[in-house]
C-alpha positions in Angstrom: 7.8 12.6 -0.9 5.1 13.8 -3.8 2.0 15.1 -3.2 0.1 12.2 -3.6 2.6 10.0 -1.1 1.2 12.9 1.3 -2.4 12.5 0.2 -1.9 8.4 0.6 -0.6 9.0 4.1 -2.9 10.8 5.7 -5.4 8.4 4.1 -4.2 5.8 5.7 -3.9 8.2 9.0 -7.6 8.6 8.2 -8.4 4.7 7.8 -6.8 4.0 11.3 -9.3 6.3 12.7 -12.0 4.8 11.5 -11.1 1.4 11.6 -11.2 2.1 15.9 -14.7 3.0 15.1 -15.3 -0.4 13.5 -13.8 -2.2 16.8 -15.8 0.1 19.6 -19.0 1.2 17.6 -22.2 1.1 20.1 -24.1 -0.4 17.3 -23.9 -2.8 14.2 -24.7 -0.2 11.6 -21.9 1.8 13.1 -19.4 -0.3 12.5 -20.9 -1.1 9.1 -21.1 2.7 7.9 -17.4 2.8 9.8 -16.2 -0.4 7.0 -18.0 1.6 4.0 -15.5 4.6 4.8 -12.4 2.2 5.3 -13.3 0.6 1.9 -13.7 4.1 0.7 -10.4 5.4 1.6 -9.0 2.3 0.9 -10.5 2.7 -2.6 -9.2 6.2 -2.8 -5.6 5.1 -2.0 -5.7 3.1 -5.0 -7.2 5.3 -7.3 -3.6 7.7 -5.7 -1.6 4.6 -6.3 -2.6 3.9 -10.0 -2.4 7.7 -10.6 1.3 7.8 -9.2 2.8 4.9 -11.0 0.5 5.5 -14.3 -1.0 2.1 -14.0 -4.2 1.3 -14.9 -4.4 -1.8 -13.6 -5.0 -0.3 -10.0 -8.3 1.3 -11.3 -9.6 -1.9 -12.4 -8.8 -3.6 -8.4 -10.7 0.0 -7.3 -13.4 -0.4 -9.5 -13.8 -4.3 -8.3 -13.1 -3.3 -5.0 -16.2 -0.7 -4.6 -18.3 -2.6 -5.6 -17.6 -5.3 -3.7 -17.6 -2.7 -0.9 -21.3 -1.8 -1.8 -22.5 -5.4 -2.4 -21.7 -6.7 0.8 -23.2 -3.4 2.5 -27.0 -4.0 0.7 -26.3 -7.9 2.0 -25.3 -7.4 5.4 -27.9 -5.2 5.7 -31.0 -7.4 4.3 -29.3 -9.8 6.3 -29.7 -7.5 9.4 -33.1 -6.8 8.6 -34.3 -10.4 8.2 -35.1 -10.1 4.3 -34.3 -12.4 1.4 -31.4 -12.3 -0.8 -33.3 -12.2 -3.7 
């Protein structure tokens, strides 16, 4: 096991943890801030991934991915808020 196998495992360790806080959270921006730090870790993983196998195609889906991550986050929460999507 490499270092960066380690690193990717206690990641995921990490996500597991937080993705209870997404399930029991007392309130909806709980779980919400809990998701950003899933999608972070799951971002990191794949940053480890493409810098383990030398693939850059793994940067690009990380790339995609956070900001799909941060999208969603400024929409839920104008949703939450009762603001338009413009």
């Amino acid at each position: 096991m490499t270092l960066l196998s380690l690193i990717a495992t206690i990641l995921v360790f990490i996500a597991l943890l937080a993705s209870y806080r997404i399930f029991v959270g007392p309130s909806v921006y709980d779980r919400m801030i809990s998701l950003n730090v899933v999608g972070v870790i799951v971002t990191i993983i794949l940053i480890t991934i493409s810098v383990e196998t030398g693939l850059g195609l793994y940067l690009d889906i990380a790339l995609s991915f956070i900001m799909l991550n941060f999208v969603g986050t400024i929409a839920f929460i104008k949703y939450l808020e009762g603001g338009d999507f413009v």
